[in-house]
C-alpha positions as CSV (number, residue, x, y, z in Angstrom):
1,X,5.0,-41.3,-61.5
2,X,6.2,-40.6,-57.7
3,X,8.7,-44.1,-56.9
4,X,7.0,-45.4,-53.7
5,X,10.2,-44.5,-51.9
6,X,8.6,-40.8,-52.0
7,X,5.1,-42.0,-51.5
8,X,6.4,-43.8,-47.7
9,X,8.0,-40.5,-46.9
10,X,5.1,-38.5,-45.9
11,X,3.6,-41.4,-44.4
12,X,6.5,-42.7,-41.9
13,X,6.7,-38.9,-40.9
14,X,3.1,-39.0,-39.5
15,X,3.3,-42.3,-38.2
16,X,6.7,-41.1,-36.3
17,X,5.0,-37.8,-35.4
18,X,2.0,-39.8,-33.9
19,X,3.9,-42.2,-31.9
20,X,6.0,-39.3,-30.8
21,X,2.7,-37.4,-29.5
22,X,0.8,-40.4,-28.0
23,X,4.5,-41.8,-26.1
24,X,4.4,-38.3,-24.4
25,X,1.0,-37.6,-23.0
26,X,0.6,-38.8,-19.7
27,X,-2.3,-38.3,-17.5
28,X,-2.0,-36.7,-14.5
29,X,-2.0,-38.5,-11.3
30,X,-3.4,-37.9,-7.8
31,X,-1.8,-38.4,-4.8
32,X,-3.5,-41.2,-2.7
33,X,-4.6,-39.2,0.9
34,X,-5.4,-35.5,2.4
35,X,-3.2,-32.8,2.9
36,X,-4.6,-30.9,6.3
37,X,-3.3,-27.6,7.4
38,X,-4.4,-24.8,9.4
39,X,-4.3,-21.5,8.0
40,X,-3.0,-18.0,10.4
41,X,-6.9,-17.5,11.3
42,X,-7.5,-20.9,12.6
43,X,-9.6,-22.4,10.1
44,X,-9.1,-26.5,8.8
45,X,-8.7,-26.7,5.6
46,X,-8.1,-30.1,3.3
47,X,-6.7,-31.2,0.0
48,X,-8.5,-34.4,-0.9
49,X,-6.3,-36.9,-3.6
50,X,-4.6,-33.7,-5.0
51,X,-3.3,-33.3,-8.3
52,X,0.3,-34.2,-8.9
53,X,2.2,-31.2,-10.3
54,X,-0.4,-28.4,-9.4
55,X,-0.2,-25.7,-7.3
56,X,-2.7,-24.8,-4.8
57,X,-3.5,-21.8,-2.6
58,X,-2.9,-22.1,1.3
59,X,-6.2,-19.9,2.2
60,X,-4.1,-17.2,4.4
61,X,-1.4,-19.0,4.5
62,X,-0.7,-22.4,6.6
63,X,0.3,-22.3,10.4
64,X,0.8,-26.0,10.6
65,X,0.3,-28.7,8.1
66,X,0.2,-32.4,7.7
67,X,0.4,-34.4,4.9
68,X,-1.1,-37.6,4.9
69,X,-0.5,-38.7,1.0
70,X,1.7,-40.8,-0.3
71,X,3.8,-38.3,-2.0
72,X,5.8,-35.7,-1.1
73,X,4.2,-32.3,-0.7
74,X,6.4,-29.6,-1.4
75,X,5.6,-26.4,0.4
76,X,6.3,-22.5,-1.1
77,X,6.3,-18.9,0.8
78,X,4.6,-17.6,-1.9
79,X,1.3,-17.8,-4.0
80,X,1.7,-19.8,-7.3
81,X,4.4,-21.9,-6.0
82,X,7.3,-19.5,-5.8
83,X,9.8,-18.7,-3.8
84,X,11.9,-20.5,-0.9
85,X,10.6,-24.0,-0.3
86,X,10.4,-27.1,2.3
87,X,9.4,-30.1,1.4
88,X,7.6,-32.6,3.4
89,X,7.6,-36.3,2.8
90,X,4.4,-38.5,3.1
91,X,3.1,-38.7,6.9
92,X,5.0,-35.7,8.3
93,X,3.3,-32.6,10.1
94,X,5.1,-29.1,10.3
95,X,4.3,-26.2,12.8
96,X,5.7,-23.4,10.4
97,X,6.0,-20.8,13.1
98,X,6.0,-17.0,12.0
99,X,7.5,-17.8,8.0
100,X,3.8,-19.2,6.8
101,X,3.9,-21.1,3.0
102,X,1.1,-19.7,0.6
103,X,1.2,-22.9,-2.0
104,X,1.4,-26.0,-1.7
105,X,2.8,-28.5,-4.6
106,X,2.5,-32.5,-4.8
107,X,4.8,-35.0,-6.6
């Protein structure tokens, strides 16, 4: 007959295994605000509440931008957030000139 020493074990494992999972899940949050920018065509384009910690697409890339969250929006040359970066905090606008970001990242 198993002692109940060896009975706990299996049991405090999945308990500890549990409490590990549900402590690390978090859900993602949404910046509060728009992010506007103008792409090299002209064209208005606007990120409503964005995800925190996803990257999104500059639709042919952004001439100027403005981000009116209340997070910081970090902007990338390239497409899937790579590549070298600037970083605007919540309430600037940037004119980026001829070096256009492709991606834009929030949080």
């Amino acid at each position: 007959m198993p002692s109940l020493k060896n009975a706990l074990r299996p049991a405090v494992a999945v308990g500890a295994a549990l409490a590990l999972f549900t402590g690390m899940s978090t859900s993602a949050q949404a910046a509060t605000g728009d992010f506007t920018y103008i792409n090299v065509n002209g064209d208005d384009f606007t990120l409503h509440a964005p995800e925190n910690g996803e990257c999104f697409l500059l639709v042919s890339g952004a001439r100027s931008a403005n981000n009116r969250t209340n997070t910081r929006a970090t902007v990338f040359a390239e497409q899937g957030c790579e590549g070298s970066r600037l970083v605007m905090q919540p309430g600037t606008s940037v004119n980026f000139g001829a070096a256009v970001p492709h991606s834009v990242m929030f949080g």
